[in-house]
N, C-alpha and C positions, 0 to 999 in steps of 0.2 A: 604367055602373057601373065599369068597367076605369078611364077617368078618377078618379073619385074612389078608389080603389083605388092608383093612382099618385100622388093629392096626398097622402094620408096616409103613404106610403113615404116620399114626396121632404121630407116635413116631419120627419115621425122621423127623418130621416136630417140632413139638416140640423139638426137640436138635439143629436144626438150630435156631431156634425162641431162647431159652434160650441166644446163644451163639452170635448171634447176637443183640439181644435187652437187655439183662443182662450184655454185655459188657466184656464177660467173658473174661479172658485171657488164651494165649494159653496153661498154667501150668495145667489150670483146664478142659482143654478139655477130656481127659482120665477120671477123674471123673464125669463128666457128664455123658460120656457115658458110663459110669460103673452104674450111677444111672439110665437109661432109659433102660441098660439089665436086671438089675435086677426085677424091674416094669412088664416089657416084660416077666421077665421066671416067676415071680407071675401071671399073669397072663394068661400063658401059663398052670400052675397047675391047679388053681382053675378057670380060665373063660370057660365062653361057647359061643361065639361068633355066633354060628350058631343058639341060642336059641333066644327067643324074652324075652327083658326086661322088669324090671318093679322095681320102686321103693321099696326100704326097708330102714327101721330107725330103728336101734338097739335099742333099750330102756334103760337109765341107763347109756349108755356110755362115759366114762367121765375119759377123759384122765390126769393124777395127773403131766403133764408138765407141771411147771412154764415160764411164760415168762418173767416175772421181773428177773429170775433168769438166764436167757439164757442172757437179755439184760446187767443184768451185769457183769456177762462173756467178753462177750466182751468190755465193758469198763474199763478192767480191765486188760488188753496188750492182748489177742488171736490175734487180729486182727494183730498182730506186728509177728506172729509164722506161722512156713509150718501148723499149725496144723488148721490154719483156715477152709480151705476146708472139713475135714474131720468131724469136729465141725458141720460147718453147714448142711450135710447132714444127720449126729445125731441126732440134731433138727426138722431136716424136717420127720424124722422116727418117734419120741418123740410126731410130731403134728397131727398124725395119729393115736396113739396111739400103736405104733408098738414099745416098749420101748426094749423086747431082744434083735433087730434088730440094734436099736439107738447103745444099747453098744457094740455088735460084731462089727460096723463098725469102731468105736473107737479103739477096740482089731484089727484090720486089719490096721487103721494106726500107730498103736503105732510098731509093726512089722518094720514099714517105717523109721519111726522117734523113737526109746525107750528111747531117753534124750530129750523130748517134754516135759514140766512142766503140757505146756496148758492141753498135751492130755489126761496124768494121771488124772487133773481134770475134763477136759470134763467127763471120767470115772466114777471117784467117783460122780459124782452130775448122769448121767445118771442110775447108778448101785441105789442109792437111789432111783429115777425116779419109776426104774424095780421092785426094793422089796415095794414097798408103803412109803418109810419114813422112812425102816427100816435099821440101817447102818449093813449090812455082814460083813463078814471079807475080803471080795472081794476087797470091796469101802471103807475099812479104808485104806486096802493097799494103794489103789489109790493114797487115801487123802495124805498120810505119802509119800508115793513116788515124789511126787508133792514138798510136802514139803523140803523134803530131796533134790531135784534134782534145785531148786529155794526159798531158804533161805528166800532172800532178798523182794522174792512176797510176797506181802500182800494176794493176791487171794488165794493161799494154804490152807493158815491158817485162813482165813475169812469163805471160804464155807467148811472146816474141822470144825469149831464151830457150823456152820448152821446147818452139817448134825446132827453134837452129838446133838444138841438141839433139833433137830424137833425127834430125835429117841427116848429122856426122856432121853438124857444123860444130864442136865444141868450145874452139878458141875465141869464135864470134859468141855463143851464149854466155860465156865466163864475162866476155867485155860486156855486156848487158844487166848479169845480172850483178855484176862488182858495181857499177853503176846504181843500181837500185838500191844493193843493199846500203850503201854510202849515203842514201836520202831517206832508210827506214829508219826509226824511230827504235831505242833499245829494248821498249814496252810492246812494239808489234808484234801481236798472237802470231803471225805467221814469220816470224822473222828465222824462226828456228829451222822451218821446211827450206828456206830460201838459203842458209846455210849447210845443208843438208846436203842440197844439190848442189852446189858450189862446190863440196868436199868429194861429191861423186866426179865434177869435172874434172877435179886438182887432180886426184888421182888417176883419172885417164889420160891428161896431160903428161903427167910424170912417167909413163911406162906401163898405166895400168891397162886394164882391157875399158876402151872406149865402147860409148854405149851406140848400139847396132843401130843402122837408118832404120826409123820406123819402130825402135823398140819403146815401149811408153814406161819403163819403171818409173822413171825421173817423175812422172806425175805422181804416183802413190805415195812418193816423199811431199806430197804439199796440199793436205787435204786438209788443213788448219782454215780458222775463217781469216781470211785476208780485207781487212779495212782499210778506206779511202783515206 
């Protein structure tokens, strides 16, 4: 009893602490404490607080979330969309390695928001996350719904290239991002990384070695801020 006595302190307490030193605002108080029930009923299943602990390290664990790829996400307008909050607790699922998690919460804001551009993407890049690399028919939707629902974003159609390339689709991400780049502007910061990876495709097209299902270099090439 004293255990469970101690996780509901150390959660109240940590939901004040967030809310006060995170600076959170009052829009995201509900989500907060939607992410500190949720923690609470996980561990309501699997703890045993009345037992005595002791360290464990999984062996091998090794979660396939990019953070270059999260970072440019939001440099990429999210930060501008209701869909931020919901993105970031995605992430925060994705860094635990809890990635079906990551995308249901996505699937639960998209409910809230279903003309979110951001949140179809947050999807499809989370839904890639969850299969290794590999694009479903799930997270093409995403992709293509994103697209379809903001045209005019570059971000759509940039991590739609990313995913078909890391999955061995390269011929399809070339036609995408040729596409894109044809509508960038010669002043976009990010126009360089977008040529970058284009140069990586040409070359694997030509004879070179293509980039492996599921490998992510092509992201480390595009960690520029990309504007709307």
């Amino acid at each position: 009893m004293n255990g469970w006595f101690i996780i509901v302190v150390l959660t109240a307490l940590a939901g004040a602490a967030i809310i006060r030193f995170g600076r959170a605002e009052r829009a995201t108080f509900e989500l907060v404490a939607a992410a500190l029930l949720i923690g609470l009923a996980g561990y309501a299943w699997q703890g045993s607080p009345s037992q005595r602990g002791f360290p464990v390290k999984v062996a091998g664990q090794d979660s396939a979330f990019d953070e270059d790829v999260a970072k440019q996400r939001k440099e990429m307008g999210e930060r501008f969309s209701q869909a931020g909050q919901w993105l970031v607790l995605s992430d925060a699922f994705n860094r635990r390695g809890k990635n079906e998690e990551a995308a249901n919460v996505l699937r639960v804001g998209l409910r809230q928001y279903p003309d979110d551009p951001n949140l179809w993407l947050g999807l499809g890049n989370a839904l890639m996350v969850h299969g290794g690399g590999v694009m479903s028919p799930a997270a093409e939707f995403a992709f293509r719904r994103a697209i379809k629902l903001a045209p005019e974003m570059p971000a759509p159609a940039y991590f739609y290239g990313l995913a078909l390339a890391q999955s061995g689709q390269p011929q399809q991400a070339e036609k995408i991002w040729r596409d894109l780049l044809k509508r960038t502007s010669a002043d976009a910061e990010w126009r360089g990384d977008l040529e970058t990876n284009l140069g990586i495709l040409e070359r694997s097209l030509n004879g070179g070695a293509a980039p492996a299902q599921g490998d992510s270099s092509l992201s480390e090439n595009g960690t520029g801020a990309l504007e709307q």
